[in-house]
N, C-alpha and C positions, 0 to 999 in steps of 0.2 A: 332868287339868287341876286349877288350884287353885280355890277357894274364889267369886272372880269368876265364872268358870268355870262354874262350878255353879248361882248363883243369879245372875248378871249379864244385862244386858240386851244384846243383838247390834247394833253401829252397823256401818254400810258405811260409811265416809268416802267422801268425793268421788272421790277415787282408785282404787275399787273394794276396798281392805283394808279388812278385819276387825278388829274391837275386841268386846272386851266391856268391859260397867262395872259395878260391883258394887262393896259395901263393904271396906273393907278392915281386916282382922281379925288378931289376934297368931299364928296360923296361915299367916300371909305373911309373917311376917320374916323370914325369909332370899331371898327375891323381891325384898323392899320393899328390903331392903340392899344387894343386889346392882342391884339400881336405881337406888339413890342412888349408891352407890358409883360407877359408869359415866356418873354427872356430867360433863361438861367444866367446868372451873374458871369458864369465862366463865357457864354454866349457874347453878352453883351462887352467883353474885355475884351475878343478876341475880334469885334468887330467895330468896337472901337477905341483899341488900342492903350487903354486904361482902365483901372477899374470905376463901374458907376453901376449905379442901383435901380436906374430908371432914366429916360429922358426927359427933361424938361419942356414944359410947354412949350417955349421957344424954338428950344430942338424940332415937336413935332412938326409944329407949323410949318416952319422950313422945310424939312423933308417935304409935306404937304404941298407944298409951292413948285409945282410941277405943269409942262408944257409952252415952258415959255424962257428965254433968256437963257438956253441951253441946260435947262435941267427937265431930265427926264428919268420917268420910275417906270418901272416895272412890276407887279405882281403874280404869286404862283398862289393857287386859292384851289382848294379842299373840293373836289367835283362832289363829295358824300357831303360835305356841312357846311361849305360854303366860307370857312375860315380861312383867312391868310396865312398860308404858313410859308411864306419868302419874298422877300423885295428886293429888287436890284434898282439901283441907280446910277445915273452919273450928272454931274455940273459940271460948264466949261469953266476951264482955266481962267481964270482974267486976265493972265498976261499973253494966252497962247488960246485964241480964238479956234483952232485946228486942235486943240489936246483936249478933253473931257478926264475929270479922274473919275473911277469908279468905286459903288462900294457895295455889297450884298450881304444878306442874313436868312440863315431857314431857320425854322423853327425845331426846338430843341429833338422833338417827338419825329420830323421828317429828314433831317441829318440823312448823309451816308446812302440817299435813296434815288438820288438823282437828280433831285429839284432845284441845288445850284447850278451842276452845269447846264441845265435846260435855260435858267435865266441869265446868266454868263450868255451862252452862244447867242441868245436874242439879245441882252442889251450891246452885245458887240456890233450884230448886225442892225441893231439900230442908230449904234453910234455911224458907223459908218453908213448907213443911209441917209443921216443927218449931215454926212459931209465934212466929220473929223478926219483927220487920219492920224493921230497919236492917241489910244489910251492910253491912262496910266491907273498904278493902283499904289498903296501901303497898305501891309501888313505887317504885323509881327511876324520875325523868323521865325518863330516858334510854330506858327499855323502851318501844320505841312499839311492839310486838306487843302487849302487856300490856293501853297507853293504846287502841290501838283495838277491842279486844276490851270492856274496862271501856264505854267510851263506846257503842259498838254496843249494851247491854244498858240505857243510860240512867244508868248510875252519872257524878255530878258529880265533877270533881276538884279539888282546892285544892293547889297547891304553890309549897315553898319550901326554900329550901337545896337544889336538886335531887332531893328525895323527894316523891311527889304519894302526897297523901290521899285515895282516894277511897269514895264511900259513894250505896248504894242504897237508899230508899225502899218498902220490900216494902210493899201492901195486901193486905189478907185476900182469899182468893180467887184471886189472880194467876195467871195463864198464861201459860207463858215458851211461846216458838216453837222 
């Protein structure tokens, strides 16, 4: 098994499957690839905001670029096959050292089952372990899977032109459920 695997933490969804979450490290690119890559097109618009067909190498590598300089990933990986099927991330702000935005994706086939909010509630508490206290996120208003998940954790939203801004308040101390 990879990397997750090894040093990941065991979630049971509601459903009775298996996940692990663990960080996600340059030892998982071709997982991480093969994971974006099996996007659905409607997938990939809704998480990033336009339509595209795939990521660019540049793209990955970046995402890739993790544990250092306020960027950190997350993955949720397949306890039966060991596939990625969800990432959460966040990068700090450059102009607001204290704000991280975030952004996540499941996989089309694990949707609806639980494994966003499971990575949502750890990258929050990892933001704020890291000593943030603003998330922030963008979505399209149209994501109402997105807006109830954000809102169930207390994040406000602002929108306009069809993109909602929204952003959470970490305190020191915080314990997510």
């Amino acid at each position: 098994m990879g990397n997750a695997s090894a040093v990941g933490e065991l979630v049971e969804l509601k459903n009775g499957r298996k996940i692990l979450i663990g960080e996600l490290t340059r030892s998982d690119r071709q997982r991480y690839l093969k994971a974006l890559n099996s996007l659905s097109r409607r997938t990939l618009y809704l998480r990033f905001l336009s339509p595209i067909a795939q990521l660019s190498d540049a793209q990955a590598e970046r995402f890739l670029d993790v544990g250092r300089d306020g960027r950190e990933a997350l993955i949720a990986v397949s306890f039966d096959s060991d596939e990625i099927i969800g990432v959460a991330r966040f990068a700090t702000n450059p102009s607001r050292s204290d704000q991280v935005e975030i952004g996540l994706v499941v996989a089309d086939a694990w949707q609806f089952q639980g494994v966003g909010s499971c990575l949502l509630d750890r990258l929050i508490e990892l933001a704020d372990h890291c000593g943030h206290r603003v998330v922030a996120a963008t979505s399209l208003a149209e994501n109402a899977v997105v807006s109830s998940m954000l809102r169930a954790r207390g994040f406000t939203a602002l929108t306009s032109l069809g993109v909602t801004e929204w952003t959470l308040h970490l305190s020191a101390g915080r314990i997510n459920s």
